[in-house]
Residue, then its C-alpha position, 0 to 999 in steps of 0.5 A: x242551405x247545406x248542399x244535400x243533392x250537389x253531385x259531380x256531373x255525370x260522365x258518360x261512357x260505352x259501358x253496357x248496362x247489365x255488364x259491369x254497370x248496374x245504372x248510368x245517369x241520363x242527360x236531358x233530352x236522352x233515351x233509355x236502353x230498352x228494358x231499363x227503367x228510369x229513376x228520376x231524382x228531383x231537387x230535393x232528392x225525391x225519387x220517381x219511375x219516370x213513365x217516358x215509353x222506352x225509346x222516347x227521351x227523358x224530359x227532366x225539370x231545372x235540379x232534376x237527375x236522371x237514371x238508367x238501371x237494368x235490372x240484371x241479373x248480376x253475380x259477384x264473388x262476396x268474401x264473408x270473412x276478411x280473416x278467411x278470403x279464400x272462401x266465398x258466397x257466389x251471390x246471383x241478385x237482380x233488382x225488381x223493375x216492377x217493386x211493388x213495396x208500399x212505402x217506395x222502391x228501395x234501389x230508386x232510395x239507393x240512388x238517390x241517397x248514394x249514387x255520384x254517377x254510374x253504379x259500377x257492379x263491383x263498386x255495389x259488389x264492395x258495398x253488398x261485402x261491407x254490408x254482409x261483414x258487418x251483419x257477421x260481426x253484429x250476430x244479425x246473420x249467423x254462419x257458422x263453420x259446416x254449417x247444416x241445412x237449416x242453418x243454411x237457410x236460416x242464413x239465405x232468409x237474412x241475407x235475402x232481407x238485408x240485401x232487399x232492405x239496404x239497397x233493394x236487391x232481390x237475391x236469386x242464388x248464393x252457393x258457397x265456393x273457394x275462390x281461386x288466385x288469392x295472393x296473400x302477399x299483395x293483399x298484405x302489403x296493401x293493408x300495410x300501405x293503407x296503414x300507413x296512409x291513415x296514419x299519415x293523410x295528405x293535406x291537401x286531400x283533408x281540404x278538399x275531403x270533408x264537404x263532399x264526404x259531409x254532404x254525401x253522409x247528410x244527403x242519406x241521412x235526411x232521405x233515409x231516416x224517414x224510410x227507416x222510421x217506416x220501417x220500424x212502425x210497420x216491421x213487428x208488432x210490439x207484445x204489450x203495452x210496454x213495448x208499444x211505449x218504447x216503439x213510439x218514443x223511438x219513432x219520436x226520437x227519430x222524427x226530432x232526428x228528421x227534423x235536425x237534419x233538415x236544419x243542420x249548419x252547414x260544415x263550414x260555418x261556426x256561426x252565420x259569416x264566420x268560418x269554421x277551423x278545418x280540424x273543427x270541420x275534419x270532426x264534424x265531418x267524422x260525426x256525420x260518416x258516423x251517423x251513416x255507420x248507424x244508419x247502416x246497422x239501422x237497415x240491418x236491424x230491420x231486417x231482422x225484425x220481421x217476424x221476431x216475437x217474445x225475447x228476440x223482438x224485445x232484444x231488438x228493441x234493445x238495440x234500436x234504443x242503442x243505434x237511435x243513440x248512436x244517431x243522436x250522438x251523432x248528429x248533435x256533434x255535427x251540430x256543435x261548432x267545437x268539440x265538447x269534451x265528456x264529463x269524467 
């Protein structure tokens, strides 16, 4: 059994949910702070709202995590543009404590596959940049120089779905501003010293490395991939027959993709009892980080669906058919026990 769910134990601190912490993990036996709902993750990494009155303890099961959220708001500084960092989004979201989504609350998905202890606010701050970069460079949000005041909104209405989608945050305000302070030099020597570091990786760090990374990766993909498969039956209705046909062959790809997961070998066994070399492991594992690029380009997509008809919605179905065969890839190279080189 590959260790989906295995998390480093929680370390608990003074840190004040709703300040520099947007959720904290909870011992047994202990009570949330009032007015912070409580997620409850059991051992196969399904997420519940526990119903324990505010103030009582929380009573966990054997396997079970538990955390605490306050749901903000929080505001952070995000640079849209790497080239451009002196320019920035202030960007006010909360998360909705009462999400009345049908298919799940997506920020108690976001703990469950993502969250290793405490949620600190700039650690989701980083993840929230990386999110907003990506859909850029992609063409799902488009934010062009001067931009006038439709094109402004047609911007806030993405970022309000890819924030929501990806990791369940309700955005209440994003205003343009010039940040202040940037220090190009340091900024400059850090990229060089990152350079430097990925050319050159420790040994020591690539053996302890890949298993967390590799379970970290599979934990989001086996709980994701069903939430996105719901995603794509319930976000646009195909025009027609045809892309009927292809919207049913892709949620049959991504079913057999569930499937795999489920069943994946774990990184460091080549066969049952026989051990895997660690550059195999090292490969393996960079499938899997991979996988989650997918993933995440998957979410993206999604939130550009919703109310997408005639060309527009069959260009998106263009590219689910490329992101499912990204994830296909993928996941059968973390499968393999050795690289398998491409016919020329």
């Amino acid at each position: 059994m590959i260790p989906f769910f295995k998390r480093a134990a929680p370390v608990h601190d003074a840190c004040t949910l709703g300040r520099t912490a947007v959720a904290r993990p909870l011992s047994p036996g202990c009570g949330a702070p009032p007015g912070c709902p409580v997620v409850i993750v059991d051992a196969d990494g399904r997420p519940r709202r526990a119903t324990t009155p505010a103030g009582k303890k929380v009573e966990l099961r054997p396997g079970e995590l538990a955390w605490a959220f306050h749901p903000g708001p929080y505001t952070i500084a995000v640079v849209p543009y790497a080239q451009a960092p002196e320019i920035g989004l202030r960007t006010t979201f909360a998360i909705d404590p009462q999400d009345p989504a049908a298919a799940g609350k997506r920020f108690d998905l976001y703990l469950a596959a993502e969250a290793d202890g405490r949620v600190d606010l700039a650690a989701l701050g980083m993840k929230v940049e990386s999110a907003v970069r990506s859909a850029l460079e992609q063409g799902a949000l488009e934010l062009p120089p001067c931009a006038d005041i439709d094109e402004w909104n047609a911007f806030r209405q993405g970022l309000n779905r890819l924030l929501y989608l990806r990791f369940g945050l309700t955005v209440d305000d994003c205003v343009p501003v010039e940040l202040d302070g940037i220090d190009y030099a340091a900024q400059l020597a850090a990229r060089a010293a990152g350079s430097t570091a990925a050319a050159t990786p420790a040994p020591v760090a690539e053996k302890v490395v890949p298993d967390l990374a590799d379970a970290k990766a599979m934990r989001r993909l086996f709980l994701e991939l069903p939430c996105l498969m719901c995603g794509l039956r319930f976000g646009a209705l195909p025009n027609g027959q045809e892309q009927f046909r292809q919207q049913q062959a892709l949620l049959q790809r991504l079913d057999r993709l569930s499937v795999e997961i489920t069943t994946m070998p774990a990184l460091v066994l080549a066969a049952p009892g026989q051990p895997l070399a660690l550059d195999e492991q090292l490969r393996r594992m960079r499938h899997s980080r991979r996988a989650t690029v997918a993933l995440d380009e998957a979410w993206a997509l999604l939130a550009r669906l919703e109310g997408a008809q005639g060309e527009r919605l069959a260009a998106l179905y263009d590219e689910a058919e490329r992101i499912v065969a990204n994830l296909e890839a993928d996941c059968a190279g973390r499968r393999a026990a050795k690289h398998v080189a491409e016919a020329a």
